[in-house]
mmJSON file of the N, C-alpha and C atoms, coordinates in Angstrom:
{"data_MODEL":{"atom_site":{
"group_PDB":["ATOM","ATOM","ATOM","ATOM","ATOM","ATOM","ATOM","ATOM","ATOM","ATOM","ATOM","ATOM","ATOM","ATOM","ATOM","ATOM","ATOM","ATOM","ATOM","ATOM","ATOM","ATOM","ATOM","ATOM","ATOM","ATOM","ATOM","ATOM","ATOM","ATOM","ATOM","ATOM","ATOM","ATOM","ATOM","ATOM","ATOM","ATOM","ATOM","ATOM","ATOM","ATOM","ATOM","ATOM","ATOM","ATOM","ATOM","ATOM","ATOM","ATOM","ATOM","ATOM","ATOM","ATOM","ATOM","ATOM","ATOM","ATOM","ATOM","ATOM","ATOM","ATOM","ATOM","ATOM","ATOM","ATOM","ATOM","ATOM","ATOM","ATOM","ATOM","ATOM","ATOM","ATOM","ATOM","ATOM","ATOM","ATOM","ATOM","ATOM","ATOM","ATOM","ATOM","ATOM","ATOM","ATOM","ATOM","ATOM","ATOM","ATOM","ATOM","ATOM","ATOM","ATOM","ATOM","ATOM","ATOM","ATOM","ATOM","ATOM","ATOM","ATOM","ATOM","ATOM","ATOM","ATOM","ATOM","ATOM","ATOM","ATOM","ATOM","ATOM","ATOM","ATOM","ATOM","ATOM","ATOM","ATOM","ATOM","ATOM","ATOM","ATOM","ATOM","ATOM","ATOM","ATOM","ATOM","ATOM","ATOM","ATOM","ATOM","ATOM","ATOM","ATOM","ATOM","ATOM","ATOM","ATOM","ATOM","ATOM","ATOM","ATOM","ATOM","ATOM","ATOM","ATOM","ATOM","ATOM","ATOM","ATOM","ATOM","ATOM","ATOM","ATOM","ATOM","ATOM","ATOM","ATOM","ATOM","ATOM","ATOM","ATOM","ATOM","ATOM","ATOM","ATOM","ATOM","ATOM","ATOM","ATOM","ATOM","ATOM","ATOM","ATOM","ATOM","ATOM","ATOM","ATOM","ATOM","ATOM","ATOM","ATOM","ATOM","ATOM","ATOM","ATOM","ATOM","ATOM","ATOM","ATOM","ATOM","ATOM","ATOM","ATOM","ATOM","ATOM","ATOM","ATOM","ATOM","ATOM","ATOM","ATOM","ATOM","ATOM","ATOM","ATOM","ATOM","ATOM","ATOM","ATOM","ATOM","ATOM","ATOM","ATOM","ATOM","ATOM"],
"id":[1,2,3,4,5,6,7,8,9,10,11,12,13,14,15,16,17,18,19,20,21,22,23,24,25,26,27,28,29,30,31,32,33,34,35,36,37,38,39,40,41,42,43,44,45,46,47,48,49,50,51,52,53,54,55,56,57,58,59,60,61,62,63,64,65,66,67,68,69,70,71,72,73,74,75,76,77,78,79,80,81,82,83,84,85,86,87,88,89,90,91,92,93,94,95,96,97,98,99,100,101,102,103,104,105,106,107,108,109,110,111,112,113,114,115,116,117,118,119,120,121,122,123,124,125,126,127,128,129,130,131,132,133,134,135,136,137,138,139,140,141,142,143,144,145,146,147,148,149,150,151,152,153,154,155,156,157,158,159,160,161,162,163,164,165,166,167,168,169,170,171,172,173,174,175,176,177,178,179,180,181,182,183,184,185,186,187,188,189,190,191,192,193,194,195,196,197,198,199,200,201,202,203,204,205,206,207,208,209,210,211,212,213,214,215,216],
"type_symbol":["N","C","C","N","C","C","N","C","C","N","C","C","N","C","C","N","C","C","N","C","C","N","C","C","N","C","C","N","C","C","N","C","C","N","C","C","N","C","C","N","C","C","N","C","C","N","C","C","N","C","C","N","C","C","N","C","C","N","C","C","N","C","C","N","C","C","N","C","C","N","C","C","N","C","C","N","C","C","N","C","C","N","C","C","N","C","C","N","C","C","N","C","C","N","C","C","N","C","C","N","C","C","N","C","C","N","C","C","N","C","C","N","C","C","N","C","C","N","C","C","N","C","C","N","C","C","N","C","C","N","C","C","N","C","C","N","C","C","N","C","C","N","C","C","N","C","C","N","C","C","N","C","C","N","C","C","N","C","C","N","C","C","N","C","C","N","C","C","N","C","C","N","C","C","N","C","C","N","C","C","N","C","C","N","C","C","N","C","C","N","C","C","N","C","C","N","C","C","N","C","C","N","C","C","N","C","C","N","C","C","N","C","C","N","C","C"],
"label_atom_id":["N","CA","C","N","CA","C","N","CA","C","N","CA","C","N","CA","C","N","CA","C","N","CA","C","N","CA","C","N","CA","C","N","CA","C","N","CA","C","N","CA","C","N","CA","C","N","CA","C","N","CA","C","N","CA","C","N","CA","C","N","CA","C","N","CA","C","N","CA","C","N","CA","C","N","CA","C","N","CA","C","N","CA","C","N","CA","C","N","CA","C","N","CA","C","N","CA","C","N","CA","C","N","CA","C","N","CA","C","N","CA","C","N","CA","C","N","CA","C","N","CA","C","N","CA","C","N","CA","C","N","CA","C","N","CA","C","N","CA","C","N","CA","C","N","CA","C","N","CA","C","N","CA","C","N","CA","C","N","CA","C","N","CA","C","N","CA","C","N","CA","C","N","CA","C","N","CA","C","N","CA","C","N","CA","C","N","CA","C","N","CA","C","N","CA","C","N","CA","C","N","CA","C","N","CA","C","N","CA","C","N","CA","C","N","CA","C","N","CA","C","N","CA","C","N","CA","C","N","CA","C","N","CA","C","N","CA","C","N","CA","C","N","CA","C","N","CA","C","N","CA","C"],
"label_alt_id":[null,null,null,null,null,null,null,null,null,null,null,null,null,null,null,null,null,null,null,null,null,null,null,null,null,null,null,null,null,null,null,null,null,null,null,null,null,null,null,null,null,null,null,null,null,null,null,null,null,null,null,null,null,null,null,null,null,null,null,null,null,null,null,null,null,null,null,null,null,null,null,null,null,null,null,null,null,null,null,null,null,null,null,null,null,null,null,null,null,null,null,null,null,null,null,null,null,null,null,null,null,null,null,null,null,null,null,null,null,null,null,null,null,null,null,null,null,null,null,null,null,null,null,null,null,null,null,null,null,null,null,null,null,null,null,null,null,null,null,null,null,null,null,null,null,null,null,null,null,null,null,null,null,null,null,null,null,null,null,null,null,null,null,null,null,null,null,null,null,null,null,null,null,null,null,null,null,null,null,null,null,null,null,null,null,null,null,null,null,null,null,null,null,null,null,null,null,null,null,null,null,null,null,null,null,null,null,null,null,null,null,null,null,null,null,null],
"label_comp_id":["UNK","UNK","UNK","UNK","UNK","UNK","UNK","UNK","UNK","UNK","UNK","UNK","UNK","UNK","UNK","UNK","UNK","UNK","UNK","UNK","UNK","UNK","UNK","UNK","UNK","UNK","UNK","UNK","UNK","UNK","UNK","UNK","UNK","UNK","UNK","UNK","UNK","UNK","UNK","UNK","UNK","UNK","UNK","UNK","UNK","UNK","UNK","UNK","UNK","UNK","UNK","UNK","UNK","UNK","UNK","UNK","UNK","UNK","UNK","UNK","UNK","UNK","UNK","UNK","UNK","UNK","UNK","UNK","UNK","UNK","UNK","UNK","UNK","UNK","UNK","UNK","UNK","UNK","UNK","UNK","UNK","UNK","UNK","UNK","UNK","UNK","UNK","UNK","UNK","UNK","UNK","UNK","UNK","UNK","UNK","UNK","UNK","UNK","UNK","UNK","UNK","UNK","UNK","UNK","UNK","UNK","UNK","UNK","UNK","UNK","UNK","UNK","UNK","UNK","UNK","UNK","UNK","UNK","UNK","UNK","UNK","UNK","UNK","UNK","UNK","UNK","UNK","UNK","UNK","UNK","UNK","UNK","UNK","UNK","UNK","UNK","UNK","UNK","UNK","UNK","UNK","UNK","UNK","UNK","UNK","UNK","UNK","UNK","UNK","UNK","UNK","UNK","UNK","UNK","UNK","UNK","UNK","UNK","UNK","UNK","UNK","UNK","UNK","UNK","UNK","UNK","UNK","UNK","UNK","UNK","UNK","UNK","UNK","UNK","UNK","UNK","UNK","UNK","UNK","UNK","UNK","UNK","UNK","UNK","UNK","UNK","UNK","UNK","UNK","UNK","UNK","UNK","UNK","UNK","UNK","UNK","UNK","UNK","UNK","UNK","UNK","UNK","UNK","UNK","UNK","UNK","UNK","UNK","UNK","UNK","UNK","UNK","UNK","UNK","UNK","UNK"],
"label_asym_id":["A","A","A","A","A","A","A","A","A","A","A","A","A","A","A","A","A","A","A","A","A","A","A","A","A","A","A","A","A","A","A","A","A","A","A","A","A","A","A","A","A","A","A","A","A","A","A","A","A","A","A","A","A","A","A","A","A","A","A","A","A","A","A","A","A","A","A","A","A","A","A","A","A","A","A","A","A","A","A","A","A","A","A","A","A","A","A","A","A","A","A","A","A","A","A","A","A","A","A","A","A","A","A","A","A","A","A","A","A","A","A","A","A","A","A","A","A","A","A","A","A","A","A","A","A","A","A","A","A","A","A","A","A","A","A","A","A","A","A","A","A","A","A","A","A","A","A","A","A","A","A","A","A","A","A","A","A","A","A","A","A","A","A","A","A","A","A","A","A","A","A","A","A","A","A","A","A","A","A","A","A","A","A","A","A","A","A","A","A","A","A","A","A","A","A","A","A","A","A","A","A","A","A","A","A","A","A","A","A","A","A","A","A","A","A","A"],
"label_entity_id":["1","1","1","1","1","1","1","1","1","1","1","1","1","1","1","1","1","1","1","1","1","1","1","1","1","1","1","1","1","1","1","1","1","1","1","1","1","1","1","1","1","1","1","1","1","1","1","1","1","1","1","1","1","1","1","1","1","1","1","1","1","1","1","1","1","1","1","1","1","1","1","1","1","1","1","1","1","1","1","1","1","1","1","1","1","1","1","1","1","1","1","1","1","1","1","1","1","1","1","1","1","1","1","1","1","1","1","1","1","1","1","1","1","1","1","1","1","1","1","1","1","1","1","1","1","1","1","1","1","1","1","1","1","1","1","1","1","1","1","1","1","1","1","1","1","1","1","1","1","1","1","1","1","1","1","1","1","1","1","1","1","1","1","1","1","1","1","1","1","1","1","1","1","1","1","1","1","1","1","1","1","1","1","1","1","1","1","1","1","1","1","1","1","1","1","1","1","1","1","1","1","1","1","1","1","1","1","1","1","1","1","1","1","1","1","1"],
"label_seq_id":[1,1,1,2,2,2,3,3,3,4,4,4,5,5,5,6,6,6,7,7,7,8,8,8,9,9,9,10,10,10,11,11,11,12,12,12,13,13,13,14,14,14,15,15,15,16,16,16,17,17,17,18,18,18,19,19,19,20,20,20,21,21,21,22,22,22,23,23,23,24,24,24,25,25,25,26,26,26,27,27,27,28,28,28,29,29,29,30,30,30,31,31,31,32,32,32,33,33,33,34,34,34,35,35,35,36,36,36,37,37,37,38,38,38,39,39,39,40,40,40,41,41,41,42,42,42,43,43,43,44,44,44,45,45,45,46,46,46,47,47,47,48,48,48,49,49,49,50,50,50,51,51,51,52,52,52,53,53,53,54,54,54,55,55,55,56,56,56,57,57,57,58,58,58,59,59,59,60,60,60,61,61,61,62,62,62,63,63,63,64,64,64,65,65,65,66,66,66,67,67,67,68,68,68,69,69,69,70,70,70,71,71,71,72,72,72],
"pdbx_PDB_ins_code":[null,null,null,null,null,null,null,null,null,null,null,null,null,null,null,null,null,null,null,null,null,null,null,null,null,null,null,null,null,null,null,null,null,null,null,null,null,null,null,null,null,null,null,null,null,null,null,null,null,null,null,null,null,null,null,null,null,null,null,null,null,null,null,null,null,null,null,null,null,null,null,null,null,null,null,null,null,null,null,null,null,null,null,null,null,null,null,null,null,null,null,null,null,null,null,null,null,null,null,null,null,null,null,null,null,null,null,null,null,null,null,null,null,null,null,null,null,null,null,null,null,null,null,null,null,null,null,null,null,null,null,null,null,null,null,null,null,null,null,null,null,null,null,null,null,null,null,null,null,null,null,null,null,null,null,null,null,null,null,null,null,null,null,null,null,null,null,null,null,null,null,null,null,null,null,null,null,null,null,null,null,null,null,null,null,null,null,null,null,null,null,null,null,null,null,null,null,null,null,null,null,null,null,null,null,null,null,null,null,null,null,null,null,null,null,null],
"Cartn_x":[-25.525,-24.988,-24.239,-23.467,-22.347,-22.558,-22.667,-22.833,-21.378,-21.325,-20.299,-21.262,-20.345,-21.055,-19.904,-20.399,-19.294,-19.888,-19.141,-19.663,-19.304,-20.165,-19.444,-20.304,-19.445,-20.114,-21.037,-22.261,-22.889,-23.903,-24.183,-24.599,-26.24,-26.818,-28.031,-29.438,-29.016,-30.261,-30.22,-28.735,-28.671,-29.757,-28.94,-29.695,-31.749,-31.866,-33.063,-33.984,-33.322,-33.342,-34.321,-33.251,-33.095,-33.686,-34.098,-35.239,-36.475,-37.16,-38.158,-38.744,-37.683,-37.98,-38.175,-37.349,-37.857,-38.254,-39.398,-39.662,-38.649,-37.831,-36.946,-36.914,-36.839,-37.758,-36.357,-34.992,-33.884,-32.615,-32.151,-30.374,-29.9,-29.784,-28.837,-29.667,-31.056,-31.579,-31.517,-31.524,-30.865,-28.874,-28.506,-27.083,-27.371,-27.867,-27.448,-28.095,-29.573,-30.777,-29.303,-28.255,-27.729,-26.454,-26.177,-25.098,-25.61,-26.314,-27.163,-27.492,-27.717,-27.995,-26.89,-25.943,-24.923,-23.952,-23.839,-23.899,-24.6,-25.625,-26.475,-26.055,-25.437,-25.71,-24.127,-23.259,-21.766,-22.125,-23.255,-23.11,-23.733,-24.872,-25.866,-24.849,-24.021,-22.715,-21.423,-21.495,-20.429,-21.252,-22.535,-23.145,-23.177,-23.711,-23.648,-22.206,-21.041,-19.474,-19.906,-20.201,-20.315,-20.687,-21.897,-22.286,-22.029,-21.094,-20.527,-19.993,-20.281,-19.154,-19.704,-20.772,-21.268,-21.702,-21.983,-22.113,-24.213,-24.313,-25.679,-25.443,-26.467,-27.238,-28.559,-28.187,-28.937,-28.176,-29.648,-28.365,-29.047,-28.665,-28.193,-28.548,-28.198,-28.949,-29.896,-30.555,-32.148,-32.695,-32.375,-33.324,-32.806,-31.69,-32.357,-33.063,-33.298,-33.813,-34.817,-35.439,-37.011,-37.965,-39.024,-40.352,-41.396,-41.238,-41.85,-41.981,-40.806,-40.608,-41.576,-41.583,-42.653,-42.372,-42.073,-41.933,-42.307,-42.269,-43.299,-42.928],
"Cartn_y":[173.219,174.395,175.2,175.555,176.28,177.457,178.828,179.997,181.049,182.163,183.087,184.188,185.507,186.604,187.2,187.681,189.022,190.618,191.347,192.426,193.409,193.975,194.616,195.854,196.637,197.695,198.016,197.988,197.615,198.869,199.046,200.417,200.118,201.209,201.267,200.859,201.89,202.175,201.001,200.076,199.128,197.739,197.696,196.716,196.592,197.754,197.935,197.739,198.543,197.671,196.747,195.742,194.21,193.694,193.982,193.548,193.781,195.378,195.627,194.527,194.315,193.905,192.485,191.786,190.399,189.904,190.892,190.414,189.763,190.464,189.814,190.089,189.911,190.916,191.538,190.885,191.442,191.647,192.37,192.29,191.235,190.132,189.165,188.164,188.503,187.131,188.066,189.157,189.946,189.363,189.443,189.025,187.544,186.926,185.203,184.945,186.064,185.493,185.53,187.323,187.227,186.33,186.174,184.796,183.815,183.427,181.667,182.042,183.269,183.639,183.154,184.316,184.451,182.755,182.061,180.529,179.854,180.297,179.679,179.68,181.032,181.325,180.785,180.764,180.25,178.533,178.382,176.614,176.279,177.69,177.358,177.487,178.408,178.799,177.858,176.956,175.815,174.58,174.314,173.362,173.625,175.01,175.274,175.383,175.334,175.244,173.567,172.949,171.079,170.895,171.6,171.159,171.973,173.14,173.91,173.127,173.165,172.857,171.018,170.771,169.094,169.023,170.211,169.891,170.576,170.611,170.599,170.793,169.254,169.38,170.218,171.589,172.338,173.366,173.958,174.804,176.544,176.892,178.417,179.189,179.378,180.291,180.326,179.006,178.837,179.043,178.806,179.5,180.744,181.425,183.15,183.85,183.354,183.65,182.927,182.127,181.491,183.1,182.719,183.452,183.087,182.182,181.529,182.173,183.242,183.661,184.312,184.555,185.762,186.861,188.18,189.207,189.963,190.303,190.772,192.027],
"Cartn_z":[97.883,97.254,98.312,98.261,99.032,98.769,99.833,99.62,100.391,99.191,100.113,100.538,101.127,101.394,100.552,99.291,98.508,98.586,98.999,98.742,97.377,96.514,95.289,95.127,94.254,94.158,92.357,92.291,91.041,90.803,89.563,88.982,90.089,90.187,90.989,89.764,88.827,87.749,86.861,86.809,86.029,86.651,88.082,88.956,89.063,89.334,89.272,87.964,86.99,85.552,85.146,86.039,85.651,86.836,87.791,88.892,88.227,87.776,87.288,85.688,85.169,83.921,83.838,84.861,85.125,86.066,86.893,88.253,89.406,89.585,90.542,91.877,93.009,93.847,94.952,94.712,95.334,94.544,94.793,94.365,93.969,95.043,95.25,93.98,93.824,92.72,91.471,91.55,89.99,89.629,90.538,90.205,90.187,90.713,90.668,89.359,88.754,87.465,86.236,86.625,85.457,85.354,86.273,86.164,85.878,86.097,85.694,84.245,83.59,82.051,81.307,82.067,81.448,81.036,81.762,82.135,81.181,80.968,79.6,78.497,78.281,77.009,76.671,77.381,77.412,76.522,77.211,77.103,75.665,75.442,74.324,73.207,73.407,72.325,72.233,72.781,73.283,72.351,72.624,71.805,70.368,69.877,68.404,67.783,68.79,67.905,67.934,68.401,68.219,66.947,66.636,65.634,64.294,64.8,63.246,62.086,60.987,60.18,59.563,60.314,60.435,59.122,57.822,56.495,56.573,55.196,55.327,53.735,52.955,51.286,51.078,50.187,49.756,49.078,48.133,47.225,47.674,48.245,49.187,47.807,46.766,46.161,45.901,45.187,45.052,46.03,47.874,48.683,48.404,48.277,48.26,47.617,46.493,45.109,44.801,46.139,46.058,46.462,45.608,45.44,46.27,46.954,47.981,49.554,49.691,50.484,50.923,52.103,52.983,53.561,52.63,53.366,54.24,55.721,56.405,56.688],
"occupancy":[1.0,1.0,1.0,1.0,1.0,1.0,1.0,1.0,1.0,1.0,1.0,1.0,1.0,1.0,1.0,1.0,1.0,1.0,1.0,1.0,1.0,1.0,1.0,1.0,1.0,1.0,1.0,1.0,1.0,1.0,1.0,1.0,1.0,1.0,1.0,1.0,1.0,1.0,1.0,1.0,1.0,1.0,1.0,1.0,1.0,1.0,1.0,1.0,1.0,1.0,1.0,1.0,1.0,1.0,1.0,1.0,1.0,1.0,1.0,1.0,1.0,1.0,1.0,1.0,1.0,1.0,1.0,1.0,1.0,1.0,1.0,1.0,1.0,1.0,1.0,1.0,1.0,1.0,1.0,1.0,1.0,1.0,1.0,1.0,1.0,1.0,1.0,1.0,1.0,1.0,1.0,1.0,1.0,1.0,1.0,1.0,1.0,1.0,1.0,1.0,1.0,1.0,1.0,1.0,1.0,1.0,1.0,1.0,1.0,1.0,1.0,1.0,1.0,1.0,1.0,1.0,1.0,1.0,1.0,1.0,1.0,1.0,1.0,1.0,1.0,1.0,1.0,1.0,1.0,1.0,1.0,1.0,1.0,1.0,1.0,1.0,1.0,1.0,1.0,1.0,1.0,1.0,1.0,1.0,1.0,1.0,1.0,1.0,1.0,1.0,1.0,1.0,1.0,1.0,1.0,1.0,1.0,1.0,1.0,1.0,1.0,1.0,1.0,1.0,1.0,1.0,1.0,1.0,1.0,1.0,1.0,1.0,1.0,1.0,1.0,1.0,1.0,1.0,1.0,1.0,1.0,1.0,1.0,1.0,1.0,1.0,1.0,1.0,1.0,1.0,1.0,1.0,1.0,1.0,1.0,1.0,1.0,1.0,1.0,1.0,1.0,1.0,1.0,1.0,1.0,1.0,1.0,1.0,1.0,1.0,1.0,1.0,1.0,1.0,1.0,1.0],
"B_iso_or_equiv":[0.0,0.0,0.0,0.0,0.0,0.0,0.0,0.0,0.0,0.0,0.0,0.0,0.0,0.0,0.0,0.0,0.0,0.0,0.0,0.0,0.0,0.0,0.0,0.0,0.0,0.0,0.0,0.0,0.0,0.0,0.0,0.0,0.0,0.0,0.0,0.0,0.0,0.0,0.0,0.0,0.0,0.0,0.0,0.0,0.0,0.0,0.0,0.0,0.0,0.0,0.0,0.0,0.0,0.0,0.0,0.0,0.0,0.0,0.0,0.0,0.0,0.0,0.0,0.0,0.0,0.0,0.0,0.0,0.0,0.0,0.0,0.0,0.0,0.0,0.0,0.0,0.0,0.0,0.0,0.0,0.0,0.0,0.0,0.0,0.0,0.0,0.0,0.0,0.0,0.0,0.0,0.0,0.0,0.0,0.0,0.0,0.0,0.0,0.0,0.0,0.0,0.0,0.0,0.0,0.0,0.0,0.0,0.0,0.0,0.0,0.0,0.0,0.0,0.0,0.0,0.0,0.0,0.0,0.0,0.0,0.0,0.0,0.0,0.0,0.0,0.0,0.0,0.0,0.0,0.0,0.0,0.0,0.0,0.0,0.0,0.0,0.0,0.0,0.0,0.0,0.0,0.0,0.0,0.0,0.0,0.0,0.0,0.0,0.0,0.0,0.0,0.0,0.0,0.0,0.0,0.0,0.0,0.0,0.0,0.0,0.0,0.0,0.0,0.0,0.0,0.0,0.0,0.0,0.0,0.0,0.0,0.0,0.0,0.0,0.0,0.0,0.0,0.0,0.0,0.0,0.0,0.0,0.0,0.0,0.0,0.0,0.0,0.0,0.0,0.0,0.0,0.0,0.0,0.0,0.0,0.0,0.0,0.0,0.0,0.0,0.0,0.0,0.0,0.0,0.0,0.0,0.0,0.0,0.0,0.0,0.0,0.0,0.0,0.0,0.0,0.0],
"pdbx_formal_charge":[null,null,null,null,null,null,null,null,null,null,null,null,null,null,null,null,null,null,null,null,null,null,null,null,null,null,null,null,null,null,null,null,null,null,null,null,null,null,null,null,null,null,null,null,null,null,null,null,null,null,null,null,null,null,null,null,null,null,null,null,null,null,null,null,null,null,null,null,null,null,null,null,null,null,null,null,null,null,null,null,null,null,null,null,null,null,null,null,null,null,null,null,null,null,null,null,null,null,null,null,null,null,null,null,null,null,null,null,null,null,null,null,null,null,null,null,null,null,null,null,null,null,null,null,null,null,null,null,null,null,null,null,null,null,null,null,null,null,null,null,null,null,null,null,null,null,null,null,null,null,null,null,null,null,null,null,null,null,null,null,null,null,null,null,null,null,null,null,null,null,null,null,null,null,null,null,null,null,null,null,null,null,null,null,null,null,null,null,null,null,null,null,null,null,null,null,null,null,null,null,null,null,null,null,null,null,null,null,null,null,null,null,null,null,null,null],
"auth_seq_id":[1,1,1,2,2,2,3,3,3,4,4,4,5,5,5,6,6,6,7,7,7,8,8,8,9,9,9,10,10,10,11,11,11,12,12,12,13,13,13,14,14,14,15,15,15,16,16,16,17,17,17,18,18,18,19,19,19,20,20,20,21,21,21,22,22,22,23,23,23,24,24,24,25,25,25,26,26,26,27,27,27,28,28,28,29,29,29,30,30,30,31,31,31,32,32,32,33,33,33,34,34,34,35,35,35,36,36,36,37,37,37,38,38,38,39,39,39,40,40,40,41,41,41,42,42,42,43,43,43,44,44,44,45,45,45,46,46,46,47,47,47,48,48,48,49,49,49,50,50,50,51,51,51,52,52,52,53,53,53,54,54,54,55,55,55,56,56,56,57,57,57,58,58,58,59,59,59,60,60,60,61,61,61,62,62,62,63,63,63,64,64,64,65,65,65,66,66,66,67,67,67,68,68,68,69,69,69,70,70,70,71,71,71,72,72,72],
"auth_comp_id":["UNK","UNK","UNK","UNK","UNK","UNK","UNK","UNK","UNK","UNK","UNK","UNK","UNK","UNK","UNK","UNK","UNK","UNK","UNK","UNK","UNK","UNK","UNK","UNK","UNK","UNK","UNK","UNK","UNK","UNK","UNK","UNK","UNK","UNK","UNK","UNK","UNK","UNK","UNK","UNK","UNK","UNK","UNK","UNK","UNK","UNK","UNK","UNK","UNK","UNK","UNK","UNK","UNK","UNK","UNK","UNK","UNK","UNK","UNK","UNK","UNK","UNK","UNK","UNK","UNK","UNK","UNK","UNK","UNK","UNK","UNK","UNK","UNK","UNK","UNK","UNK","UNK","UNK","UNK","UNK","UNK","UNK","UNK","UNK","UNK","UNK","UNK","UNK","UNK","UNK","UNK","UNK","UNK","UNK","UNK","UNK","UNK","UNK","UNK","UNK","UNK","UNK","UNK","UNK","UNK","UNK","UNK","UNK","UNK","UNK","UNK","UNK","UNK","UNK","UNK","UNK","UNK","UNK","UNK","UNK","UNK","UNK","UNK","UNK","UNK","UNK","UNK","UNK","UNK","UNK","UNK","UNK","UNK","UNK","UNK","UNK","UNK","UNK","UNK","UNK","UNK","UNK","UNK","UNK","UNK","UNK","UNK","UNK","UNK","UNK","UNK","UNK","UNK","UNK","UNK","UNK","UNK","UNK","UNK","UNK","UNK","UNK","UNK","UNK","UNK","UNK","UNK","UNK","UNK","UNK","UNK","UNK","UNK","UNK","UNK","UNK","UNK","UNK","UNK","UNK","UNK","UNK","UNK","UNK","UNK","UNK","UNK","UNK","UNK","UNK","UNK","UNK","UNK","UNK","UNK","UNK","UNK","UNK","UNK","UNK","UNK","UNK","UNK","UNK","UNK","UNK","UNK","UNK","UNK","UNK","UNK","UNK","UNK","UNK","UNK","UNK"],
"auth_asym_id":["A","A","A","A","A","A","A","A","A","A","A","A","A","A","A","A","A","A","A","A","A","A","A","A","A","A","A","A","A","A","A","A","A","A","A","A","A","A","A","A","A","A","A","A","A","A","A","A","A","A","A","A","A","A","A","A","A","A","A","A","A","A","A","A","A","A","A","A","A","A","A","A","A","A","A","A","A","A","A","A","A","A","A","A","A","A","A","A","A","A","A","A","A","A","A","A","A","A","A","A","A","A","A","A","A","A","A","A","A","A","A","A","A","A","A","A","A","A","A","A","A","A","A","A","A","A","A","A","A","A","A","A","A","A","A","A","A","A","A","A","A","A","A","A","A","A","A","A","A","A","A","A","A","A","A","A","A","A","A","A","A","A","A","A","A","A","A","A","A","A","A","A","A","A","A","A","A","A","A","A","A","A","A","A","A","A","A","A","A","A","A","A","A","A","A","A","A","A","A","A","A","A","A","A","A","A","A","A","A","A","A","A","A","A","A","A"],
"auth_atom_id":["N","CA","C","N","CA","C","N","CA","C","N","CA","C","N","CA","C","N","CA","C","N","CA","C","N","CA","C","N","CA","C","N","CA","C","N","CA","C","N","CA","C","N","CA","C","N","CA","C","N","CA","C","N","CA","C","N","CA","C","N","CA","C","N","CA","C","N","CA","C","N","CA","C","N","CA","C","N","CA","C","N","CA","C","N","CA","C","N","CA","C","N","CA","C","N","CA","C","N","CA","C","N","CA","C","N","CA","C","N","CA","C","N","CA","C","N","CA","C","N","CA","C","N","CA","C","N","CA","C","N","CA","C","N","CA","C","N","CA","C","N","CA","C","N","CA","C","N","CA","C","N","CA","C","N","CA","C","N","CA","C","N","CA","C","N","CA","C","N","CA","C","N","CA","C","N","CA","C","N","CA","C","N","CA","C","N","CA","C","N","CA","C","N","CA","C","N","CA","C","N","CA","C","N","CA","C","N","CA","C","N","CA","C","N","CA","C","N","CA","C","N","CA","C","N","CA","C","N","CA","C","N","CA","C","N","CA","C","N","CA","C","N","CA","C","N","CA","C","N","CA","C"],
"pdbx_PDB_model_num":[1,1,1,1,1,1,1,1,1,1,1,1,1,1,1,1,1,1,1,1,1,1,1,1,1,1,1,1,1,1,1,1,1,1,1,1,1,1,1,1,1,1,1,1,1,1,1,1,1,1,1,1,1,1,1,1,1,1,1,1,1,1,1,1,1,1,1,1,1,1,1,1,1,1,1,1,1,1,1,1,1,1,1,1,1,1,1,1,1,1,1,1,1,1,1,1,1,1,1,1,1,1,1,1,1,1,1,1,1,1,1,1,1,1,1,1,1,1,1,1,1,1,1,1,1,1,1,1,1,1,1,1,1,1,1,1,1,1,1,1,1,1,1,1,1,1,1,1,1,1,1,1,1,1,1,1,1,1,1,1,1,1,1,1,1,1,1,1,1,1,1,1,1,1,1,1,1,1,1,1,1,1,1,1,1,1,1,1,1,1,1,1,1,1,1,1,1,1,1,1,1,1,1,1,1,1,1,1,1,1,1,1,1,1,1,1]
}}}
């Protein structure tokens, strides 16, 4: 893995944030946790256009208008 040194300027209360909330214990692994997220979610949303549109047999009103349902 190849590393740079960037320097940027990033909200304080945001950073900390997002250290506190997912145990992160520096800066640099709060920015790399939300890039590697952010990276995810690019790809998770890249796979579900694959499979848009692939068809699906069922009839969409009878489930809305099933009684079966579980309201919670």
């Amino acid at each position: 893995m190849c590393m740079s040194r960037t320097n940027i300027e990033i909200d304080d209360e945001l950073i900390a944030c997002c250290m506190e909330r997912f145990g992160l214990p520096t800066k640099k692994s709060a920015v790399e946790f939300a890039l590697r997220r952010l990276l995810g979610t690019a790809d998770l949303l890249g796979r579900m256009q694959v499979v848009r549109g692939i068809g699906w047999d069922g009839d969409l009103e009878k489930l809305r208008s099933s009684s079966d349902l579980v309201v919670r």
